[in-house]
C-alpha positions in Angstrom: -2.4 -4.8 17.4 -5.5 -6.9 16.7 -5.8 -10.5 17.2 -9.2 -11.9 16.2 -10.8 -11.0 12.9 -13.5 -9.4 14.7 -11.0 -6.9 15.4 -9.1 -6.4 12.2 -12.3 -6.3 10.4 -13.5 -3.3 12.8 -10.2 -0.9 13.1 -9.7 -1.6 9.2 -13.0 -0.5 8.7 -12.7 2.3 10.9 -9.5 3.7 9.0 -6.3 2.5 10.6 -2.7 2.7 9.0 -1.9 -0.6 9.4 -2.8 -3.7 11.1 0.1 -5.0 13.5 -0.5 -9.4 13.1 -2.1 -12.1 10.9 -5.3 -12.5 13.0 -5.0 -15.7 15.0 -7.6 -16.2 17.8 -10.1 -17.8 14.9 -9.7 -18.6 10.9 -10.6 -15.3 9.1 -14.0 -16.2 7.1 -15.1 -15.4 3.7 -17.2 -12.1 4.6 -13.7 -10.8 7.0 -11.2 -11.4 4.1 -13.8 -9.7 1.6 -14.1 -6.8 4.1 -10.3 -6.9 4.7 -9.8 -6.5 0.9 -12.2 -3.4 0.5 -10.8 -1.4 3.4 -7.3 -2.1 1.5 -5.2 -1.8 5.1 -1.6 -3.2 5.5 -1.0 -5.6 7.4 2.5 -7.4 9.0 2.6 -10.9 9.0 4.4 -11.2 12.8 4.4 -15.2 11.6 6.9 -16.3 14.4 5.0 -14.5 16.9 3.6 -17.5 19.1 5.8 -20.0 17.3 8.7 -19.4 19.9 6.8 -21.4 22.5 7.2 -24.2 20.2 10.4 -24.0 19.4 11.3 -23.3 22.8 9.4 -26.7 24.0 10.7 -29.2 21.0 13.8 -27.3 20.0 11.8 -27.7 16.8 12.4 -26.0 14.2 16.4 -25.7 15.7 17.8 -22.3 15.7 19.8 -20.7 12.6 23.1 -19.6 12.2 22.0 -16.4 12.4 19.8 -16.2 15.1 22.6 -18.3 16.8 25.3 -15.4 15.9 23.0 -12.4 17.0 20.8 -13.5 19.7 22.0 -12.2 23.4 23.4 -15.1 25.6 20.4 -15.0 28.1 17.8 -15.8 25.5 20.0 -18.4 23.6 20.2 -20.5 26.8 16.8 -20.2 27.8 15.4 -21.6 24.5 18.0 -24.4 24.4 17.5 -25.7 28.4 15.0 -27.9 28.6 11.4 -26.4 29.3 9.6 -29.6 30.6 10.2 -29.2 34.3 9.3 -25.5 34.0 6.1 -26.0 32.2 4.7 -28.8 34.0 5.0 -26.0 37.0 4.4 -23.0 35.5 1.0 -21.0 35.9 0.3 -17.6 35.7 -2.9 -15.3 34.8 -2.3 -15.3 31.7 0.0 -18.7 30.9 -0.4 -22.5 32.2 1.0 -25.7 30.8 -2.2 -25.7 28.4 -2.3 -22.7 26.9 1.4 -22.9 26.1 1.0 -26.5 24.9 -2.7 -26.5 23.1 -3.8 -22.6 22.2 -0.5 -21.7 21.4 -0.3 -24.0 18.8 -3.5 -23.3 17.9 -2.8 -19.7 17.6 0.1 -20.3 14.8 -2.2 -22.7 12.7 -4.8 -20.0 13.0 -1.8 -17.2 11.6 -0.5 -19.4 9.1 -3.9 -20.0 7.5 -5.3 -17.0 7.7 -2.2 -15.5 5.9 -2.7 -17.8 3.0 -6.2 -16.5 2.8 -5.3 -12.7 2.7 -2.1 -13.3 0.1 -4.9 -15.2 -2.1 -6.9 -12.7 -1.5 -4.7 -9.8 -2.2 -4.6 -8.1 0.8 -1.4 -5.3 0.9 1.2 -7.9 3.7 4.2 -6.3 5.6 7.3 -8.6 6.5 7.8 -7.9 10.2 8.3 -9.8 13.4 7.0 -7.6 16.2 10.0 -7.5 17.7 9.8 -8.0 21.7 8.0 -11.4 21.1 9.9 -14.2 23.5 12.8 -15.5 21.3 13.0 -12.7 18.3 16.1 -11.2 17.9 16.5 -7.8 15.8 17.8 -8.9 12.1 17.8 -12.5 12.5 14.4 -13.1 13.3 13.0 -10.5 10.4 15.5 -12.7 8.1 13.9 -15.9 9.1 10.3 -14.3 9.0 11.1 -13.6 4.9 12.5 -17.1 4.6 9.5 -18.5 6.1 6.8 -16.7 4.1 8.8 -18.4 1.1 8.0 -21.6 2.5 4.6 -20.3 2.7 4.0 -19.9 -1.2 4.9 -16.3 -1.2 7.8 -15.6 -4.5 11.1 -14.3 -3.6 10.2 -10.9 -5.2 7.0 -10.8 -3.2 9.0 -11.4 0.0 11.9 -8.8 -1.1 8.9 -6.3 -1.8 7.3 -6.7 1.3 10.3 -6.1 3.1 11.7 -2.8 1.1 9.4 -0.9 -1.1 5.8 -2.0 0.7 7.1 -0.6 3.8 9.2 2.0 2.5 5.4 3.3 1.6 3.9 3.2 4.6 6.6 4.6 6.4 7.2 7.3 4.3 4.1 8.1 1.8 5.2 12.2 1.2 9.0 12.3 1.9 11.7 11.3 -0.5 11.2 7.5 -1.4 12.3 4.8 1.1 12.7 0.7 0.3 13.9 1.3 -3.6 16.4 2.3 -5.5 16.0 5.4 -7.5 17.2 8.8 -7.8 16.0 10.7 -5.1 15.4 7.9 -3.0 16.5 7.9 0.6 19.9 6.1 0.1 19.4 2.6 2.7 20.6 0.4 0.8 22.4 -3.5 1.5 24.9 -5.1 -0.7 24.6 -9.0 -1.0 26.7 -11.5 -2.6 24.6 -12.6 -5.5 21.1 -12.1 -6.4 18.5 -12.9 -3.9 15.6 -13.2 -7.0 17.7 -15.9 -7.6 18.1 -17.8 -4.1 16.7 -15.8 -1.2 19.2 -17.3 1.1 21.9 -14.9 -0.2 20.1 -12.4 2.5 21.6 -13.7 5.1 25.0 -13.1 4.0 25.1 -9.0 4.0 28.2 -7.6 2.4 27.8 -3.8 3.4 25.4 -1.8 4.6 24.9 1.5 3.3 22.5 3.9 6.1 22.6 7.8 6.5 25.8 8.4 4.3 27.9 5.4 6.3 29.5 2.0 4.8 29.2 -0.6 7.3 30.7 -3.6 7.1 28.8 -6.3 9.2 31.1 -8.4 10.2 33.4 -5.7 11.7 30.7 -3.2 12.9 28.2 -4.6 14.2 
């Protein structure tokens, strides 16, 4: 998990397996996304990983369907009460009114940059949420992390790669292939209604899910 480009620069050059955030504490510069390049490390691009405190203070951007559908109870109310009387009293070691108001913010314009820099770049990017984030929920929240890299300037078939076969490599670089579909390939596998090349919005309408030899159908079990 690194933070400041400092950081990624340093375990990147030092050999790590992948890089767990966009850097965000500072704007990567020319020299760290040259370095970034040569040592030719993943990383996941966590986008919505400070953006919660914004949403949970404007209610901006709104929830989606799907986060509405399969987020718990508990965290659905908390980001939809109203936060203002909480953080004009809230202070803690490590959060006050200001950082969640001003670094916060800071932090995702830092991210969001810096992301444009290393797809520009080339950099090898990982859809992925780091899940246990304030206001991520399993499935939605990787869903709307995809959708929101399209926003971003990324193609849908750079956002469907980086979600199946990039990771499907990382995760399994000697074993039967994972993230594509191919003979031999580990069979995990999701139908959709349409094409998503076509309109990436068709992902978050799953028909069937196909895992370890079992149909699932989402609507039923799950």
């Amino acid at each position: 998990h690194t933070a400041h480009p400092d950081d990624a620069v340093a375990v990147a050059k030092l050999g790590a397996d992948v890089l767990m955030h966009t850097p965000y504490q500072a704007e990567l510069t020319d020299e760290d996304v040259r370095q970034l390049v040569a040592a030719g490390v993943p990383i996941v691009t966590t986008v919505q990983i400070w953006e919660w405190a914004q949403r949970g203070l404007t209610k901006k951007p709104p929830l989606t369907e799907l986060e509405k559908r399969l987020m718990s109870t508990v965290t659905r109310a908390t980001l939809e009460e109203d936060w203002t009387e909480y953080v004009a009293d809230y202070e803690t070691d490590d959060f006050s009114p200001e950082f969640l108001n001003e670094t916060l913010p800071k932090f995702h314009r830092n991210l969001v940059a810096n992301l444009k820099k290393l797809k520009a770049a080339g950099v090898p990017l990982l859809v992925g949420t780091d899940y246990g984030i304030p206001g991520l929920t399993p499935g939605a929240s990787l869903i709307r992390e995809m959708h929101m890299l399209r926003q971003f300037g990324f193609s849908s078939v750079e956002v469907l790669r980086m979600a199946t076969s990039l990771p499907g490599r990382e995760l399994e670089p000697t074993g039967p292939a994972l993230g594509i579909v191919a003979l031999g390939a580990r069979a995990e596998l999701i139908l959709l209604p349409s094409n998503p090349l076509n309109n990436l919005s068709v992902i978050d309408h799953v028909d069937l899910v196909f895992s370890q030899g079992k149909v699932y159908q989402p609507t039923t079990d799950f």
